[in-house]
C-alpha positions in Angstrom: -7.3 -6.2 11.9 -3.6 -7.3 12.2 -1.6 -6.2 15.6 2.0 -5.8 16.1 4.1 -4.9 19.0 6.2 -1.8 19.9 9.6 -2.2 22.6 10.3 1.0 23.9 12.2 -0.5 27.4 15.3 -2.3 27.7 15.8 -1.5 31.2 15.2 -4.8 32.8 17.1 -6.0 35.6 20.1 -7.2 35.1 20.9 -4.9 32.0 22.9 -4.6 29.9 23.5 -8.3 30.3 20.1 -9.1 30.4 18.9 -7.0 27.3 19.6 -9.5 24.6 18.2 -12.7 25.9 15.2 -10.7 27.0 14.3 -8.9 23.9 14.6 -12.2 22.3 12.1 -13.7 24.0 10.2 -11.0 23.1 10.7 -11.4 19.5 10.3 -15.0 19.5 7.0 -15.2 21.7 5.1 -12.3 19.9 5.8 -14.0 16.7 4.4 -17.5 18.2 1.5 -15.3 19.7 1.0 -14.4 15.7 1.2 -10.8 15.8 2.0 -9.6 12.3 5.0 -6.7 13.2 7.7 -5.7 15.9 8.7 -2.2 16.1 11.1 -0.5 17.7 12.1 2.8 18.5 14.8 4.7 16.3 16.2 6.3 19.2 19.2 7.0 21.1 18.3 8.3 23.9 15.5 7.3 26.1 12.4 9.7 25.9 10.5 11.3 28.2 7.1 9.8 28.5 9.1 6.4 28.8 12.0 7.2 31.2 14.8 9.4 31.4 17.3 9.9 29.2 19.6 7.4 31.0 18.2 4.5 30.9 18.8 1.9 28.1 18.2 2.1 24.5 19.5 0.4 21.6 20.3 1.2 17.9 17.4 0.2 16.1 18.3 -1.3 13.1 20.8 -3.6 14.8 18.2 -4.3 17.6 16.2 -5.5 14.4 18.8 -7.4 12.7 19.3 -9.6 15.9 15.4 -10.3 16.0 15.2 -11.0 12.3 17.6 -13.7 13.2 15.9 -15.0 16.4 12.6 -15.2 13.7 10.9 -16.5 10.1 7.7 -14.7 10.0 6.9 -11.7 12.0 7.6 -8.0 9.8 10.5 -5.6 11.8 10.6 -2.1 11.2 11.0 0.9 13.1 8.8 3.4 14.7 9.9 5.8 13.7 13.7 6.5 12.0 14.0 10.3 12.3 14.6 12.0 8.9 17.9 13.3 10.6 19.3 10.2 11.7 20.9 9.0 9.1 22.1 10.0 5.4 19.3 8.9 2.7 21.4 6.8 0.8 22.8 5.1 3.9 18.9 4.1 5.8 18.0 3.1 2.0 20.8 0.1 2.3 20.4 -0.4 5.8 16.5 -0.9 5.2 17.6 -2.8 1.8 19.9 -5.2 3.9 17.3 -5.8 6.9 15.1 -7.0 4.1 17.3 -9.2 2.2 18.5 -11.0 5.4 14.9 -11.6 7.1 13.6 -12.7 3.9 11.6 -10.0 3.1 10.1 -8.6 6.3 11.0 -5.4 6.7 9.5 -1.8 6.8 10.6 1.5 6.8 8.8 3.6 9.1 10.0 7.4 9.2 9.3 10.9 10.5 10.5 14.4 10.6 11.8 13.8 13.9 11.9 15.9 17.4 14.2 14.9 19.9 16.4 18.3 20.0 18.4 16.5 23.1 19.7 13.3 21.5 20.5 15.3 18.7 22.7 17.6 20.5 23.9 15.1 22.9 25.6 13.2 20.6 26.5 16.0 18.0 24.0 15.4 15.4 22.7 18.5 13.3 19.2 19.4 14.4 17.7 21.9 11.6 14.6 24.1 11.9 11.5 21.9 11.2 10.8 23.6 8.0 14.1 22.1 6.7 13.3 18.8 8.4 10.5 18.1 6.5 12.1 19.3 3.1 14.8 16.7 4.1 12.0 14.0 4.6 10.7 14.2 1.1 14.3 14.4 -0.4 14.7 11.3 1.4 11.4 9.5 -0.1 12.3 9.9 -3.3 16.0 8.7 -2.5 14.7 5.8 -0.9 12.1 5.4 -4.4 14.9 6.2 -6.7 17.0 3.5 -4.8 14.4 0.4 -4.4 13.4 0.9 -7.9 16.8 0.3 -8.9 17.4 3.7 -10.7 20.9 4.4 -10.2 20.7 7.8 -11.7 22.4 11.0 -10.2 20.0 12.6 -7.8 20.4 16.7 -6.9 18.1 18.1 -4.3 18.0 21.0 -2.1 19.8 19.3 0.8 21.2 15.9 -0.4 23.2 15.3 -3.9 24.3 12.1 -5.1 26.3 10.7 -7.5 25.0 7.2 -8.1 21.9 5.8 -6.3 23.5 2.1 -6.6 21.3 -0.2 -3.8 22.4 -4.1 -4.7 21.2 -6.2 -3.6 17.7 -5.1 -4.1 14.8 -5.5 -1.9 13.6 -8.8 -1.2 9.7 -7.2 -1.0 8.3 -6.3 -4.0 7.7 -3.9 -5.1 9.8 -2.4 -2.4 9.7 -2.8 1.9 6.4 -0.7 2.7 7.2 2.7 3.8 4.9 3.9 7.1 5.4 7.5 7.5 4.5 8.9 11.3 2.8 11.9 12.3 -0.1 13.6 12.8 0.4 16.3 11.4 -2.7 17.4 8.4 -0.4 19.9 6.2 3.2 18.5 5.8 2.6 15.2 6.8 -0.6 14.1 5.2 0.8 15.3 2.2 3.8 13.4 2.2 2.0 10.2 3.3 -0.7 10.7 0.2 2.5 11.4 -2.4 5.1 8.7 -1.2 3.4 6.0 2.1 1.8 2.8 1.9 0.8 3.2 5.7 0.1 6.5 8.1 0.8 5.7 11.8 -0.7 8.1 14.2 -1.1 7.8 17.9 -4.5 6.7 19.6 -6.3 9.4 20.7 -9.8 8.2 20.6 -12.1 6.8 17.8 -13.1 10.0 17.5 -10.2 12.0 17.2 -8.9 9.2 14.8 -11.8 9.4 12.6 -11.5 12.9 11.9 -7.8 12.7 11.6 -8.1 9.9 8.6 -11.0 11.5 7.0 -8.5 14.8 6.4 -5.9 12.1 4.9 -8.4 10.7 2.7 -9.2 14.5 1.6 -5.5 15.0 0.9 -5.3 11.2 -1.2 -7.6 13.1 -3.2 -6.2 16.2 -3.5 -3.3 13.8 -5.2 -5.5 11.5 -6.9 -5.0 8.4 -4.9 -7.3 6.2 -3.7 -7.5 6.1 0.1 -7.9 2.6 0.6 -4.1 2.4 -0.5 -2.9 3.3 3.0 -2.7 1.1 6.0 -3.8 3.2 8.7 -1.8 2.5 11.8 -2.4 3.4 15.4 0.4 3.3 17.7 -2.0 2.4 21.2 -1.1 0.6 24.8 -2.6 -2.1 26.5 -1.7 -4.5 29.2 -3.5 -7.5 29.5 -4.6 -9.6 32.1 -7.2 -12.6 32.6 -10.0 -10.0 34.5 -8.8 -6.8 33.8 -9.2 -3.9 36.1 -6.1 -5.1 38.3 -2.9 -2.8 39.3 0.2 -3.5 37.1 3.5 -3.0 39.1 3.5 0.0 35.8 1.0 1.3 37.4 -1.5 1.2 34.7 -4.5 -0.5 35.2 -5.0 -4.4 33.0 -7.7 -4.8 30.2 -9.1 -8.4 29.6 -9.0 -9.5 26.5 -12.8 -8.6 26.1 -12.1 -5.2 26.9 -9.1 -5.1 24.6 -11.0 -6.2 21.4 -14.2 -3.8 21.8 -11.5 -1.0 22.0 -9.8 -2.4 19.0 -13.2 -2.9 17.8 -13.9 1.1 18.1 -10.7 1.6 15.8 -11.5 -0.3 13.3 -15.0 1.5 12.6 -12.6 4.4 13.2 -11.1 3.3 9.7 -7.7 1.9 11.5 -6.4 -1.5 9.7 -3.2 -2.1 11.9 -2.6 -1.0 15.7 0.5 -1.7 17.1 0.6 -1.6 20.9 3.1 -1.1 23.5 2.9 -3.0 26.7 4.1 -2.2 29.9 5.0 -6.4 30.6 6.3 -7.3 27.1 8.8 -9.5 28.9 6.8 -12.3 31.1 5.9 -15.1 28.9 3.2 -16.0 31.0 1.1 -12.5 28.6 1.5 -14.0 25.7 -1.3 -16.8 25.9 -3.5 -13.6 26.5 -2.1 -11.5 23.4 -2.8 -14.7 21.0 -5.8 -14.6 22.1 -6.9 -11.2 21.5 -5.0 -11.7 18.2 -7.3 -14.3 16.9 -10.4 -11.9 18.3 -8.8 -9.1 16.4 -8.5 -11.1 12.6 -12.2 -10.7 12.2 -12.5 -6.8 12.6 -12.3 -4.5 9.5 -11.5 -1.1 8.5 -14.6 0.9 8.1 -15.1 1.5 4.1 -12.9 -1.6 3.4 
């Protein structure tokens, strides 16, 4: 089982000053900890469940450009870009040029998207959710038209473009994975069966998880695809300490690293290959003897059916 990390706070003290430094020791020591991805959030607002609106958050793709030069090794993408965000053409290059400069480490991870207030905040349309997800798979096959170096016209319901010219290309071959978020068993199972090399849904359980990729596997097949094509991602929290079982200044109570690994350990007989966690302490060095340790733990564990 691989593990990477999700940011989702930037309000440290002494922000803004403080982000950058901070976040790249973040960057820096997950990838000496050997975890296999970073991901941000494609936000611009911060959301609730995190914090309230006002507190920091960055661009993502520039956030990732600064850590794909703070690195060599660790894979960057973000989780997830909302179909809405940006124009098709314009996350295809910006995805393309994230790849190119990191050597070949990037993903693109995207969703229908769902934060009405950011949207309207900054002026950003916000269409009906039907039209969202017609926009998202317009998008995949802009994004596949692009990275397989097609530069033929391309006329859809809601985007129309005149030359799908994306040089450089990728540095990835075939093309930077594309991780498509949701839960959803209609809409977005589809899509992720059709156009994803990975599925990232939140962790609500081995249970709930094993039910929720045994309907994705029905819908690979409804397409013909083999199942074992798709990473399965989990998006999942943990924060660490030596016992476990202690009071973080979060508020959320510590795993050990013991406890950490059966969980992940439940996941992975769940079918999950990848889970990417968030932590509420991403920034004290002092975690990350702990998180290569439950990486190496982690390596042995496999994806039930694999």
């Amino acid at each position: 089982m691989r593990l990477g990390l999700q940011v989702s706070w930037f309000s440290w003290p002494g922000a803004p000053g403080s982000i950058g430094p901070t976040f790249g020791r973040i960057a820096r020591d997950a990838e000496e900890a050997g975890l296999s991805s970073l991901w941000v959030m494609d936000h611009w607002f911060q959301i609730r469940g995190v914090g309230p609106a006002e507190l920091d958050m960055l661009e993502a793709y520039t956030t990732l450009g600064y850590a794909a030069g703070l690195t060599s090794r660790i894979e960057l993408g973000a989780l997830v870009s909302g179909v809405t965000y940006r124009h098709p053409g314009l996350l295809a290059k910006t995805v393309t040029t994230l790849d190119v400069l990191s050597g070949g480490r990037a993903w693109l991870g995207i969703g229908a998207a769902w934060n009405e207030e950011e949207h309207r905040g900054l002026g950003v349309p916000f269409p009906p959710l039907k039209e969202r997800f017609e926009r998202l798979e317009e998008t995949l096959r802009i994004v596949g038209q692009m990275w397989a170096q097609d530069d033929a016209p391309f006329s859809g319901r809601h985007y129309t473009l005149q030359r799908t010219l994306n040089s450089p290309p990728p540095i990835r071959r075939p093309h930077p994975p594309i991780l498509i978020g949701g839960m959803g068993e209609e809409r977005t199972f589809r899509l992720v069966a059709r156009y994803g090399d990975a599925c990232n849904l939140f962790d609500v359980g081995p249970d709930r998880v094993r039910a929720k990729l045994a309907v994705l596997a029905q819908r690979c097949a409804e397409t013909g695809r083999d199942p074992r094509e798709v990473r399965n991602t989990v998006l999942s929290r943990v924060t660490l300490s030596r016992t476990g079982g202690e009071r973080a200044a979060s508020g959320e109570t510590t795993q050990s690293v013991g406890e950490a690994v059966d969980r992940l350990g439940a996941l992975a007989e769940a079918g999950v290959d990848d889970v990417i966690l968030g932590m509420a302490n991403p920034e004290q060095r002092e975690v990350y003897e702990l998180v290569a340790d439950l990486v190496r733990q982690a390596a042995p564990l496999h994806r039930a059916g694999r």
